[in-house]
C-alpha positions in Angstrom: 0.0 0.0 0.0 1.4 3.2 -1.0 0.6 6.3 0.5 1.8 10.0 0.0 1.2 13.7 1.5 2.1 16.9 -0.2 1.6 20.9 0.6 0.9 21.6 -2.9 0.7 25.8 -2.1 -2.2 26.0 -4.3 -3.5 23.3 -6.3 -4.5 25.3 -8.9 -1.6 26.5 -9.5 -0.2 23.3 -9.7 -2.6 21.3 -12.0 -1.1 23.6 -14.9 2.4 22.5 -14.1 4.1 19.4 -15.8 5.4 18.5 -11.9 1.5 17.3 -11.3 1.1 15.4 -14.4 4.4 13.1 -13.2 3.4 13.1 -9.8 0.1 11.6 -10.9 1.5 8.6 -12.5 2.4 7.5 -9.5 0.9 4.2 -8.9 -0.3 5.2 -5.2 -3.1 3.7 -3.5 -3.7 7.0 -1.6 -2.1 10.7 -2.2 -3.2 13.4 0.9 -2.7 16.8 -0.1 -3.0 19.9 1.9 -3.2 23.9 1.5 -4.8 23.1 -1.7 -6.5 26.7 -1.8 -9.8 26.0 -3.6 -13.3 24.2 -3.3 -14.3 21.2 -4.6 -16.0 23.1 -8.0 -13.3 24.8 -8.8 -11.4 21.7 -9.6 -12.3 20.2 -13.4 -13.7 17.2 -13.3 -10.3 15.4 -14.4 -7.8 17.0 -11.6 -10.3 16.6 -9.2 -10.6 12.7 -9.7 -7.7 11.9 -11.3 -7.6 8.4 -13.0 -11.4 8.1 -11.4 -10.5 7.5 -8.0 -12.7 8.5 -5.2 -11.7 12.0 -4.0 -12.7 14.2 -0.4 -12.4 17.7 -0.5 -12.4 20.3 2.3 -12.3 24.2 2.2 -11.9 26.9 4.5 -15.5 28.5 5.5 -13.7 31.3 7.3 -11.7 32.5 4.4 -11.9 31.5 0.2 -8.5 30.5 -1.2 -7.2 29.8 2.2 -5.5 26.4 3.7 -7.7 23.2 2.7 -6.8 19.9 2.3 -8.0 16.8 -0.2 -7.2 13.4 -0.1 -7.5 11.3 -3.5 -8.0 7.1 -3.0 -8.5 3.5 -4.8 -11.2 2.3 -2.7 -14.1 4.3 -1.0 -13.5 4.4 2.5 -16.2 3.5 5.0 -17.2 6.7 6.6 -15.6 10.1 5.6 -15.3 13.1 8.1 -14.1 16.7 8.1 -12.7 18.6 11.4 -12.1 18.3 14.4 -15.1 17.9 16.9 -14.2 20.9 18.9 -15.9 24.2 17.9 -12.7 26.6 18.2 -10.6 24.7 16.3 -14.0 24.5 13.6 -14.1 26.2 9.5 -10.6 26.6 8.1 -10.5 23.8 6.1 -7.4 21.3 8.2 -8.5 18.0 8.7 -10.0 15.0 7.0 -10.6 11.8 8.2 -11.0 9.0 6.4 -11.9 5.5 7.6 -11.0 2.1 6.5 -11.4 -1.4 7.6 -8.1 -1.3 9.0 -7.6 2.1 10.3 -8.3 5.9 10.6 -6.4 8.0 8.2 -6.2 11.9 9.3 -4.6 14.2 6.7 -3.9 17.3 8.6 -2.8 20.9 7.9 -1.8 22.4 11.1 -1.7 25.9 11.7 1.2 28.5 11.4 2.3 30.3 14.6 4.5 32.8 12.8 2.3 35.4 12.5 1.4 36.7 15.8 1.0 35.3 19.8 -2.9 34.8 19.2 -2.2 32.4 15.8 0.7 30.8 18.1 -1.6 30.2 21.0 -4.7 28.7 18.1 -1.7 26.4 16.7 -1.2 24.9 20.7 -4.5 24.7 21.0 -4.8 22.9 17.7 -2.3 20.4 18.8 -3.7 19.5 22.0 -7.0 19.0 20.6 -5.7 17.4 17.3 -4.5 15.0 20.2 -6.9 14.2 22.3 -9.4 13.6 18.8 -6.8 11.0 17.5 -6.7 9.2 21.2 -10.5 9.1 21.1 -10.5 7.4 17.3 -7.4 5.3 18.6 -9.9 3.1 20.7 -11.3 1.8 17.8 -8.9 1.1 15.5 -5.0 2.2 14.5 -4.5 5.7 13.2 -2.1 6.7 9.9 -1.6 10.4 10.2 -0.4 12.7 7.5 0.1 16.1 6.9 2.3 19.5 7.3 2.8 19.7 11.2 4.0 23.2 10.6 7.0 22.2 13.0 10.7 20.5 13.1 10.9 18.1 15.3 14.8 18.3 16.5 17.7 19.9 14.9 17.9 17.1 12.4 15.0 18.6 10.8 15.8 21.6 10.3 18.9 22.9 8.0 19.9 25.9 11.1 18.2 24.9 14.1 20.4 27.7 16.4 19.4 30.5 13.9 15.7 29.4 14.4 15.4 27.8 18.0 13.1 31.8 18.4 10.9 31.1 15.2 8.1 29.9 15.4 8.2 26.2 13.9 11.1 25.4 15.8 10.0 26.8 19.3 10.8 24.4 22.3 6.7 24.8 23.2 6.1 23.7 20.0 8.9 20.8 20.1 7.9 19.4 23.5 4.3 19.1 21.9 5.8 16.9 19.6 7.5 15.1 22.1 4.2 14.7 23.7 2.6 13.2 20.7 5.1 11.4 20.3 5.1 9.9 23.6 1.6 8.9 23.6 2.5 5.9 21.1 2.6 7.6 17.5 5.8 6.5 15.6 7.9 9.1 12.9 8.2 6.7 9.7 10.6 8.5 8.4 12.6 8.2 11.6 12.1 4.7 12.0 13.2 4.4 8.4 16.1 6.4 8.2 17.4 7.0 11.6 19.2 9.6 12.1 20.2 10.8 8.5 20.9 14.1 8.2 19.9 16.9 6.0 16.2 15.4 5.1 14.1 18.5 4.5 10.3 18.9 3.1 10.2 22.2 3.2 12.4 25.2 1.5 11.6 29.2 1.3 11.5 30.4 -2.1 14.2 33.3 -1.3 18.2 33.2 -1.2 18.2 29.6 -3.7 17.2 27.4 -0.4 16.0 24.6 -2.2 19.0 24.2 -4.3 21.4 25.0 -1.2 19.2 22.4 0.7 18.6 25.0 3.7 15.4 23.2 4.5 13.3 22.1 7.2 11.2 19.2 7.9 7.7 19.4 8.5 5.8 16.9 6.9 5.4 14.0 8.4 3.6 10.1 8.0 2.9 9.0 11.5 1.5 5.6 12.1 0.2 4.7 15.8 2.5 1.8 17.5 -0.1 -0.9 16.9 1.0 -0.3 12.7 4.9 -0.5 13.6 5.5 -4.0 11.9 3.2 -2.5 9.1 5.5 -0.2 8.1 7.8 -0.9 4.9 9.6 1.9 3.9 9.6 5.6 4.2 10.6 8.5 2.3 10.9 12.3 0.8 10.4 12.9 -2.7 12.9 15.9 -2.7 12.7 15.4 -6.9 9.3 16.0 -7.2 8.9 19.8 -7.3 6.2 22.6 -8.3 5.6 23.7 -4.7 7.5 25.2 -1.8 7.3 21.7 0.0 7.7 18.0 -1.7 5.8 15.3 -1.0 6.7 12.5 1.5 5.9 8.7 1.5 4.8 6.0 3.2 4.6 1.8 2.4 2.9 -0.1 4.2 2.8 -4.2 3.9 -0.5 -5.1 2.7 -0.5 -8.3 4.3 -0.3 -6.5 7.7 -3.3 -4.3 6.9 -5.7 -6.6 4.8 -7.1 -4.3 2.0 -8.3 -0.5 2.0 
């Protein structure tokens, strides 16, 4: 089973770039995508369900063009959901749920804290409830979780961590959260994968060449709950795949651990 996540910056934008039409011959079984800045009937028809797969959209109410997030798959899920249950954390467009017979699959776009204190204090919020939603949906079944996490981890995910350790993204609030998370039984693929590899980045600025430099940071992430550890196969960044700020990342999992989608 092959699984990827990508802040495309605008999908769009992006359908009318030749980086979408090779991305989309991958042969995946499930592609998450987030800040895709539109509504569903914006989309044509054919970059909306691409190849004829079953596809679950997910705007911002607060503000058009803003955040939003899609997820494109083989098989219908079971049940399909969109936010998280709490009100305040309700209408810009960050989280779909899907369900299958095997687990719960969240595709995420967290919230940026750069702007000011208040969106800082929304993003904690986020997290905690983001948190306490996948514990609740953990007592049914195991959880795959996607998505921009709008933070690096440790300084092996990020390109200057000292230069940074005051920006938002790489705050040590916003770390210990991810400690947290971690903590409560949720496993980094990528991690797991590739240990402690250096210089793996997701995301690059658009100023001062960063991308080609590599002066990245990590911030997208596949997590799988503990119960899917012997599930997973391989995991990886597609840093060739570009025509947005971020590339995507990937995730295998063995099908004969999971049974069908």
């Amino acid at each position: 089973m092959l699984l990827y996540s990508w802040n495309v910056n605008g999908f769009r934008a992006l359908c009318g770039k030749e980086e979408w039409s090779r991305f989309r011959r991958t042969n995946a079984d499930l592609v998450a995508l987030q800040e895709v800045k539109a509504e569903e009937a914006q989309i044509p028809e054919v970059q909306r369900r691409p190849g004829g797969c079953h596809s679950y959209w997910f705007s911002a109410a607060k503000k058009k063009g803003y955040s939003g997030v899609a997820v494109f798959c083989r098989e219908k899920p079971l049940a399909v959901a969109r936010d998280l249950p709490q009100a305040a954390f309700q209408g810009e467009g960050r989280l779909l749920h899907l369900e299958f017979p095997a687990f719960h699959f969240l595709n995420v776009y967290f919230p940026n804290g750069q702007m000011n204190e208040d969106r800082l204090a929304y993003k904690l919020g986020f997290y905690d409830a983001f948190l306490e939603h996948a514990q609740n949906l953990r007592r049914e079944k195991p959880l795959v979780i996607c998505g921009d996490f709008n933070t690096a981890h440790r300084p092996v995910d990020i390109a200057r961590p000292r230069e940074n350790e005051n920006t938002s993204g790489f705050l040590p609030v916003e770390r210990a959260w991810m400690d947290k998370f971690i903590a409560h039984g949720y496993v980094d693929t990528l991690r797991l994968v590739r240990g402690e590899t250096p210089g793996l980045y997701s995301w690059w600025s658009y100023r001062f060449r960063a991308r080609e430099r590599n002066v990245g940071w990590r911030i997208d992430y596949f997590f799988v709950s503990d119960e899917l550890l012997e599930a997973v196969r391989d995991a990886w960044i597609a840093t060739e795949i570009l025509g947005s700020d971020h590339c995507p990342v990937g995730l295998e999992l063995a099908d004969n651990r999971l049974g069908t989608l």
